[in-house]
C-alpha positions in Angstrom: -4.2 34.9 5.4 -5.2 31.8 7.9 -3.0 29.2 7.7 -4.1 25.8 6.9 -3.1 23.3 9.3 -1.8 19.9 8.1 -0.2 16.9 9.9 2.2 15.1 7.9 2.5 11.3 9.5 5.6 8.6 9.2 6.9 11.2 6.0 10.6 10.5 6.3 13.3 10.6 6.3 12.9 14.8 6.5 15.7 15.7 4.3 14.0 13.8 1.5 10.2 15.0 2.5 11.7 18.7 3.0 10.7 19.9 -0.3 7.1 18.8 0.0 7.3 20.6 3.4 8.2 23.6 1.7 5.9 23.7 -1.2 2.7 23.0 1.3 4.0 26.1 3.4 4.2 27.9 0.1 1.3 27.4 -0.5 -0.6 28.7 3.0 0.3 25.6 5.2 1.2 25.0 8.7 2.9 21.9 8.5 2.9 19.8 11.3 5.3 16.3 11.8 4.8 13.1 13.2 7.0 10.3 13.6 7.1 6.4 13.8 11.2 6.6 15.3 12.8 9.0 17.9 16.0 8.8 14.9 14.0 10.5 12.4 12.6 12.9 14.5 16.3 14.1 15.8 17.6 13.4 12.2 14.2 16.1 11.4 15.5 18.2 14.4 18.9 18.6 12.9 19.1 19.3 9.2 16.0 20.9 8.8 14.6 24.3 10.8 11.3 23.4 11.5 10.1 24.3 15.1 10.6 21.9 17.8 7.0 22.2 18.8 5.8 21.4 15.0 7.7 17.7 15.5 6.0 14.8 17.9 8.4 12.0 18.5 5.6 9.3 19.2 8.3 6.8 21.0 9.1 10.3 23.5 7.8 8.9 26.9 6.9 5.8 26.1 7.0 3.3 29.0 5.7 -0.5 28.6 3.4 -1.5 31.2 1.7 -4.1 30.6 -0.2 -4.9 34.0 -3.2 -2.7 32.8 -4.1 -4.4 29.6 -8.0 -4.2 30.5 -8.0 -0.3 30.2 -6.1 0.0 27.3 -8.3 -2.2 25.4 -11.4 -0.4 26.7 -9.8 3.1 26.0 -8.7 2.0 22.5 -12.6 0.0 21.6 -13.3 3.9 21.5 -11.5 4.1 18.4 -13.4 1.6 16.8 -16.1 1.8 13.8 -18.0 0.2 11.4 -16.0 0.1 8.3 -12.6 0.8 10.2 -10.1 -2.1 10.8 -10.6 -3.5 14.6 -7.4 -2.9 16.8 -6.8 -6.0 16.8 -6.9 -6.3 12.6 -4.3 -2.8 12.7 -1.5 -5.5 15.3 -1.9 -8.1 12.9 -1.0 -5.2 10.1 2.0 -4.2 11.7 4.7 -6.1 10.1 6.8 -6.0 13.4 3.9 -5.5 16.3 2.3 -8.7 15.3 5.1 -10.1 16.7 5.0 -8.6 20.3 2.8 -9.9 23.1 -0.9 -8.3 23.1 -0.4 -6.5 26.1 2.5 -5.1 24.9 0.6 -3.8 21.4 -2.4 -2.9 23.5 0.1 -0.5 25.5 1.6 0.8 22.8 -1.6 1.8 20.8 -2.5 2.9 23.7 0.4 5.7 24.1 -0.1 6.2 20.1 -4.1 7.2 20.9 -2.7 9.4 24.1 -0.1 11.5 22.0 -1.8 11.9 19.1 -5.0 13.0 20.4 -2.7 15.7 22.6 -1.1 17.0 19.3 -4.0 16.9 17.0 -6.3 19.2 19.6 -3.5 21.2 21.4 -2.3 22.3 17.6 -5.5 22.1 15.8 -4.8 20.0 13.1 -7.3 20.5 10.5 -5.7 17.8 7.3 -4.3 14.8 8.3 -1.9 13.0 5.5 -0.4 9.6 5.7 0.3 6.3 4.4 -1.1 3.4 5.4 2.0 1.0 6.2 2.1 1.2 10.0 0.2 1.1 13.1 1.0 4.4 14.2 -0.4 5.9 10.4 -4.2 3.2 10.8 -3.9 4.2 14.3 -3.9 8.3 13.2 -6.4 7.4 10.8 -8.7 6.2 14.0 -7.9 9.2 16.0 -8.9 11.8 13.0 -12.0 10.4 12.0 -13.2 10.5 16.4 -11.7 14.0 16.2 -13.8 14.5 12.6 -10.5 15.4 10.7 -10.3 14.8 7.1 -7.4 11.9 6.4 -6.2 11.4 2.8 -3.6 9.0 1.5 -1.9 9.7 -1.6 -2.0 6.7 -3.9 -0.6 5.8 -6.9 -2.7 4.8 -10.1 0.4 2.5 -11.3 -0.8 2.8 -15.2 -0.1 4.8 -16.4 2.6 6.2 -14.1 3.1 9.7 -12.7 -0.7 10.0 -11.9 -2.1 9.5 -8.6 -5.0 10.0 -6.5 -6.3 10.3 -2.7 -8.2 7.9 -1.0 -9.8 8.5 2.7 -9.3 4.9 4.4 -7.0 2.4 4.7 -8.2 0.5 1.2 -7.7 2.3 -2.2 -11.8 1.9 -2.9 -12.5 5.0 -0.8 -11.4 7.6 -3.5 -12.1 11.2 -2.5 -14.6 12.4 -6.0 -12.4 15.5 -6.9 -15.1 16.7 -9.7 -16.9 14.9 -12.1 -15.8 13.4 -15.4 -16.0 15.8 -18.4 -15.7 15.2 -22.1 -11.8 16.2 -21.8 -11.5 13.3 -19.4 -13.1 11.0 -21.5 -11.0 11.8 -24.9 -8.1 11.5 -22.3 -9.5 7.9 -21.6 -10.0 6.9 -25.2 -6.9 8.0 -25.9 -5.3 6.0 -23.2 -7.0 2.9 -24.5 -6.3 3.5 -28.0 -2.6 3.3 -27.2 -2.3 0.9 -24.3 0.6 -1.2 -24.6 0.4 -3.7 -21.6 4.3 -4.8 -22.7 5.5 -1.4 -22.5 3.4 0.3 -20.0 5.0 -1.7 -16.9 4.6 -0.7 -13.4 8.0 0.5 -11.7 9.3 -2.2 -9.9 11.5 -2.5 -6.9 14.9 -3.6 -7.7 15.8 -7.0 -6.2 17.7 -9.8 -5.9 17.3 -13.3 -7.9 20.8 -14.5 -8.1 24.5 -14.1 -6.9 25.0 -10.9 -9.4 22.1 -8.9 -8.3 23.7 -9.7 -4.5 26.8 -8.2 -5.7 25.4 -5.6 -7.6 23.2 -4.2 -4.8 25.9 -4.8 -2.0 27.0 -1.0 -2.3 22.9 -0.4 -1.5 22.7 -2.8 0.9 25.9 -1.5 2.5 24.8 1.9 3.0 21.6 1.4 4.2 23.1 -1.2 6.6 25.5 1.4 8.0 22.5 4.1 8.2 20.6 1.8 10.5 23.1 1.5 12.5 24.4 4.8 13.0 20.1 5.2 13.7 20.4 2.6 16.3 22.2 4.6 18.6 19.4 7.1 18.9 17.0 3.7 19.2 17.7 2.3 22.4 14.9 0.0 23.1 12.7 0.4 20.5 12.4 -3.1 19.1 8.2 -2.0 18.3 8.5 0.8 15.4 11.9 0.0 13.4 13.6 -3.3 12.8 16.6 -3.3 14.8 20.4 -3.7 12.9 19.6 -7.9 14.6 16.8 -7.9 12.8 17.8 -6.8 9.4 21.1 -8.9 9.4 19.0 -12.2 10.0 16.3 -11.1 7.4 19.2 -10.5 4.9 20.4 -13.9 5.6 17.4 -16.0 5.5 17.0 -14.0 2.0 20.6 -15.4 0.9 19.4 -18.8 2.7 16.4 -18.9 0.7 17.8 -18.0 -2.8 20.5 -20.4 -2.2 17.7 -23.3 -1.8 16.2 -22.4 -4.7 18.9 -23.0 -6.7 19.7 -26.4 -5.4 15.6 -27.7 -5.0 13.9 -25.5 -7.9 10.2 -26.2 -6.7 8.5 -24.9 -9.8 6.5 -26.5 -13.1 6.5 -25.9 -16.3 3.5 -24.4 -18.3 0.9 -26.9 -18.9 -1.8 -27.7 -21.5 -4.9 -27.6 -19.5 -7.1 -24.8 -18.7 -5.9 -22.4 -16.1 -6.2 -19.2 -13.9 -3.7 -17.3 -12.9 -2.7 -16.2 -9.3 0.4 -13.6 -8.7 2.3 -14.3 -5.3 2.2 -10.9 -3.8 5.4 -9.5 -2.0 5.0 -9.6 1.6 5.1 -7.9 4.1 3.8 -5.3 2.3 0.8 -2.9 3.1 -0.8 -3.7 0.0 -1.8 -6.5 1.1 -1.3 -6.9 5.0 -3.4 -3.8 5.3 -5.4 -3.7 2.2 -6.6 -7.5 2.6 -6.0 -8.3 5.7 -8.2 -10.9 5.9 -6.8 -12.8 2.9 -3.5 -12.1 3.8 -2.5 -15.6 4.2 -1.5 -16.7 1.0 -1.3 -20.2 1.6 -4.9 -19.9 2.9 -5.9 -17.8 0.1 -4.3 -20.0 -2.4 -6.2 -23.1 -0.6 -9.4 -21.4 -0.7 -9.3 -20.6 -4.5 -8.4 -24.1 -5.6 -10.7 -26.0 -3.4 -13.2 -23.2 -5.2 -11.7 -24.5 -9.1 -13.4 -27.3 -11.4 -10.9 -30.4 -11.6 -10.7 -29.6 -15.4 -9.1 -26.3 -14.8 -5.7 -25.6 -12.9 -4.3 -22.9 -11.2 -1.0 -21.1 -11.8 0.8 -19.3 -9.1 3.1 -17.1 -10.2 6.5 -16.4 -8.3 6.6 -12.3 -7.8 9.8 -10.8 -9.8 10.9 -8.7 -6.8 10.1 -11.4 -3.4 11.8 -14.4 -5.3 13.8 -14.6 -1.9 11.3 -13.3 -0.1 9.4 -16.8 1.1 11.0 -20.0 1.5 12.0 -23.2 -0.4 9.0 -24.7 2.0 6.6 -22.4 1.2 6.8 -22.9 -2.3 6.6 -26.6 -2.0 4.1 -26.3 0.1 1.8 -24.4 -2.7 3.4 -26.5 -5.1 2.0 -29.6 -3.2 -1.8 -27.8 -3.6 -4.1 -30.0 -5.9 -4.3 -28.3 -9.0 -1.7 -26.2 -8.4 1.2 -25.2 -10.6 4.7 -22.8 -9.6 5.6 -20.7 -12.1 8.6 -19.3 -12.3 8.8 -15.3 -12.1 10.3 -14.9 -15.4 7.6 -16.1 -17.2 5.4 -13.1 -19.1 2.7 -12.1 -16.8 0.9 -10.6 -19.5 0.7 -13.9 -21.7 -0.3 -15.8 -18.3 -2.9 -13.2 -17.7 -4.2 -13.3 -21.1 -4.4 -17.0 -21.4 -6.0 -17.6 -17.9 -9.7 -17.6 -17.5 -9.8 -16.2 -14.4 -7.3 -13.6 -12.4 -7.4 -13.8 -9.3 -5.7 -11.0 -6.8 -6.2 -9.1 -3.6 -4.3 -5.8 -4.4 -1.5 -6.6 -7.3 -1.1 -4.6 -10.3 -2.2 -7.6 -12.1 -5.8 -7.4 -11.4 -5.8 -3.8 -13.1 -4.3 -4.9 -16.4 -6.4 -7.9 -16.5 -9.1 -5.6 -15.9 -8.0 -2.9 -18.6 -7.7 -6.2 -21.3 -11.6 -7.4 -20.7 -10.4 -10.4 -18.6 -12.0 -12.0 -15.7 -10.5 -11.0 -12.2 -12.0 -12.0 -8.8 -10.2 -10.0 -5.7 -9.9 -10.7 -2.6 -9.7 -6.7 -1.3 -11.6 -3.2 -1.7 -9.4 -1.9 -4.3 -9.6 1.5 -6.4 -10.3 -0.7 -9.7 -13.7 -3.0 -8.6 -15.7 -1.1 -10.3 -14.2 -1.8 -13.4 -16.8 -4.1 -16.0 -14.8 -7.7 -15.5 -13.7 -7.3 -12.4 -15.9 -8.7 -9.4 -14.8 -8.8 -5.4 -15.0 -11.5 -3.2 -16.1 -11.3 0.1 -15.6 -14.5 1.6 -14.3 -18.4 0.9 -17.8 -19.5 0.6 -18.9 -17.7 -2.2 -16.3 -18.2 -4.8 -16.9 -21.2 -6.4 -20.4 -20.2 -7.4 -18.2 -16.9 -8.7 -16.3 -19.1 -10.8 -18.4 -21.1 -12.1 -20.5 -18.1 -13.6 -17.3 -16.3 -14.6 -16.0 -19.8 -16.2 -19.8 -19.4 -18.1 -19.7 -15.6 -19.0 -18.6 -13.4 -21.9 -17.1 -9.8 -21.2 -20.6 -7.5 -21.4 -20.9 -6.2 -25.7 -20.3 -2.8 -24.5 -16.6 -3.2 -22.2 -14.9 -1.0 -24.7 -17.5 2.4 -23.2 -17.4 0.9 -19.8 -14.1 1.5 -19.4 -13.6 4.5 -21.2 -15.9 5.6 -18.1 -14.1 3.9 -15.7 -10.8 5.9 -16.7 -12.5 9.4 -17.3 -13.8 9.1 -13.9 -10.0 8.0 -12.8 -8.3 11.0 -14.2 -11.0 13.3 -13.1 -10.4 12.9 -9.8 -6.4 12.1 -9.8 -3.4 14.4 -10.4 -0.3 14.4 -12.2 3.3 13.9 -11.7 4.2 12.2 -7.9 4.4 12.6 -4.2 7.2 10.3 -3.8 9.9 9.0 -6.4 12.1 6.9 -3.0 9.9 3.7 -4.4 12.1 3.8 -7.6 14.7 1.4 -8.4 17.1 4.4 -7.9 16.4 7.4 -5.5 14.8 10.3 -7.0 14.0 13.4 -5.6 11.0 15.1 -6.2 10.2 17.8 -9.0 9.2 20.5 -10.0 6.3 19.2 -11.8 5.7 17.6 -8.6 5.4 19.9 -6.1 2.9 22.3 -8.0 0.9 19.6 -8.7 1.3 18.9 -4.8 0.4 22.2 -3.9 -2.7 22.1 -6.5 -3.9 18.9 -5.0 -3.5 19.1 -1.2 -5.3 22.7 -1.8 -8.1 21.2 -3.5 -8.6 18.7 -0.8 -8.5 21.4 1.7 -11.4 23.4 0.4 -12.9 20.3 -0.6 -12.7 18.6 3.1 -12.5 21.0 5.5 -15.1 22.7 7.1 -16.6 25.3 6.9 -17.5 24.4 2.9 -19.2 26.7 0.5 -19.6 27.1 -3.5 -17.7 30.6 -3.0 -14.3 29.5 -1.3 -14.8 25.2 -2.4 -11.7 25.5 -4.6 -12.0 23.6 -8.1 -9.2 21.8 -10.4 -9.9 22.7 -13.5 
């Protein structure tokens, strides 16, 4: 039997990502790593017994020079195409290359191009999976599609949980059609809706820290991953580009403690009022979900400004504090939203789900939000190309300018008589082209490893996108999920 040849990008650490490994060569696979840090590829190298040669360290022979910035930039405009982020859109991305000089991103984009283009060809990739959190993973989506190789991210449908999908860019609106709906999906989706319960049905969140006994409580946490990074840091001589250093992490962990600490002393936020409102969720940040998946609106502040120069004076807008970034921004960024005309801080442990049921209008680029205002026949304007646009109320904005003529129909439009079917449809396409269980439990509050459920729903799906993707394609060998 051939065996199908898969590039795995940025999926550590190893030890944890060794099972899916396993179940993909299982299941016919060549699997093939690639990674962000020269610690997690030795870490790879050592517990697990995967060939050197199947492992590319992308920081191996990488060597800043910066005096050539003209040819890097031309070399890397090859990359570039309509409907893909710009190089310059995937620095700004980067959480931590935003904050190098240009030439120095340019360079190192550069070398990414160089070495992945070299492993892709001399290994003949055929499936490349990824995330989309990094430049190296939107720079391996670039390189795929010049090399015409299929590139799928796994992503999560949220609600309900243990279901997810693929999607073949860097936003979650390119879902990869699996099959279409049938009349199981669609009792599946009545179902669903029948028995929604928006209060118990929460997303899993992150756990984080809002006061002094969640900072004690998570110390252990914190602790350990502290000491990891620092026994990685050894292996990480000057990489300062791909990996927060142990500087970097102690100062963020104090400017969180700073931050918190403010808070407490200067609360910046209001009370509910009595006027008319929409609702905007603060988004955590940074955070892929929105640096990558709106990058244009990633500004918050700007965002923020944009929708409430866009509101009628008789309606205000609430901006709600996110339950897990509390100490995430600022005492003067919140006063500086606070300050907004029109503009109310709400505290994070107000319901979300009253707020959103209340408001007239949700507004969000990525957030969870959106999809449950969506599911309860509320109004939602976003600012991104996510998975759940084509639902019936929700409606994507494009740019500043056109969003107060948005609102103002919105603010003058009913839900459409027949929502209830719309979204029956909406959900029975969702399930017919997602799969069930996960791909990665690390995003939990607490650790968990993957199951068994898991990984033969893993080995069902990353087959079906094979046969699906991969040329050569035919009705005989195109495998179907049934």
């Amino acid at each position: 039997m051939n065996r199908k040849k898969i590039a795995l990008i940025g999926y550590s650490p190893a030890n944890y990502f060794k099972s899916f490994g396993e179940t993909l060569e299982d299941s016919s696979f060549e699997v093939f790593w690639v990674h962000i840090t020269r610690s997690a590829a030795i870490d790879h190298r050592n517990l697990l017994t995967t060939p050197p040669e199947k492992i590319l360290d992308t920081t191996e022979n990488f060597r800043p020079d910066i005096t050539d910035i003209k040819r890097y930039g031309k070399e890397l405009e090859e990359l570039e195409y309509l409907g893909s982020p710009r190089i310059n859109d995937i620095i700004l991305m980067d959480r931590i290359l935003r904050n190098k000089s240009y030439a120095f991103a340019l360079c190192y984009l550069n070398h990414l191009q160089s070495v992945l283009l070299k492993f892709f060809l001399e290994n003949s990739i055929a499936l490349v999976s990824s995330g989309r959190d990094s430049a190296l993973q939107l720079i391996s989506m670039l390189v795929s599609n010049k090399l015409n190789i299929p590139w799928i991210v796994p992503t999560r449908i949220r609600i309900p949980q243990e279901m997810y999908m693929f999607t073949s860019g860097h936003t979650t609106s390119t879902i990869i059609n699996i099959r279409a709906p049938n009349a199981k999906d669609r009792l599946w989706a009545k179902e669903f809706l029948k028995n929604l319960n928006l209060k118990h049905d929460k997303p899993a969140l992150k756990a984080a820290t809002r006061n002094l006994s969640d900072v004690l409580k998570m110390m252990p946490t914190h602790t350990r991953l502290f000491l990891s990074n620092l026994g990685a840091s050894f292996a990480e001589k000057g990489n300062n580009f791909s990996r927060y250093t142990v500087f970097d992490l102690m100062l963020m962990y104090l400017k969180r403690r700073f931050n918190m600490l403010a808070l407490k002393i200067f609360p910046p936020y209001s009370s509910v009022g009595k006027q008319p409102f929409c609702l905007y969720a603060l988004h955590t940040q940074p955070e892929s979900s929105i640096d990558v998946a709106g990058s244009y609106f990633s500004d918050q502040i700007a965002l923020i400004t944009f929708i409430t120069r866009s509101l009628p004076a008789s309606h205000e807008l609430y901006v709600k504090i996110h339950p897990t970034d509390l100490d995430g921004k600022s005492l003067l960024f919140y006063k500086r939203l606070a300050r907004l005309p029109g503009v109310r801080l709400i505290y994070y442990d107000v319901d979300s789900k009253d707020l959103a049921q209340r408001a007239l209008i949700i507004f969000t680029l990525t957030g969870t939000i959106g999809y449950e205002a969506g599911l309860m026949g509320k109004w939602v304007i976003t600012f991104a190309k996510n998975y759940y646009n084509s639902m019936p109320t929700v409606r994507y904005c494009e740019s500043p300018p056109a969003l107060p003529a948005l609102i103002e129909v919105l603010l003058k439009s009913k839900p459409p008589d027949d929502l209830h079917d719309r979204l029956i449809e909406f959900m029975a396409n969702l399930k017919a082209q997602s799969f069930e269980g996960e791909f990665n439990r690390m995003y939990l509050p607490i650790i968990e490893p993957l199951i068994k459920k898991d990984l033969l729903s893993l080995q069902e799906a990353y087959n079906c996108l094979y046969y699906l993707l991969v040329p050569p394609l035919s009705s005989e060998l195109a495998y179907r999920k049934n």
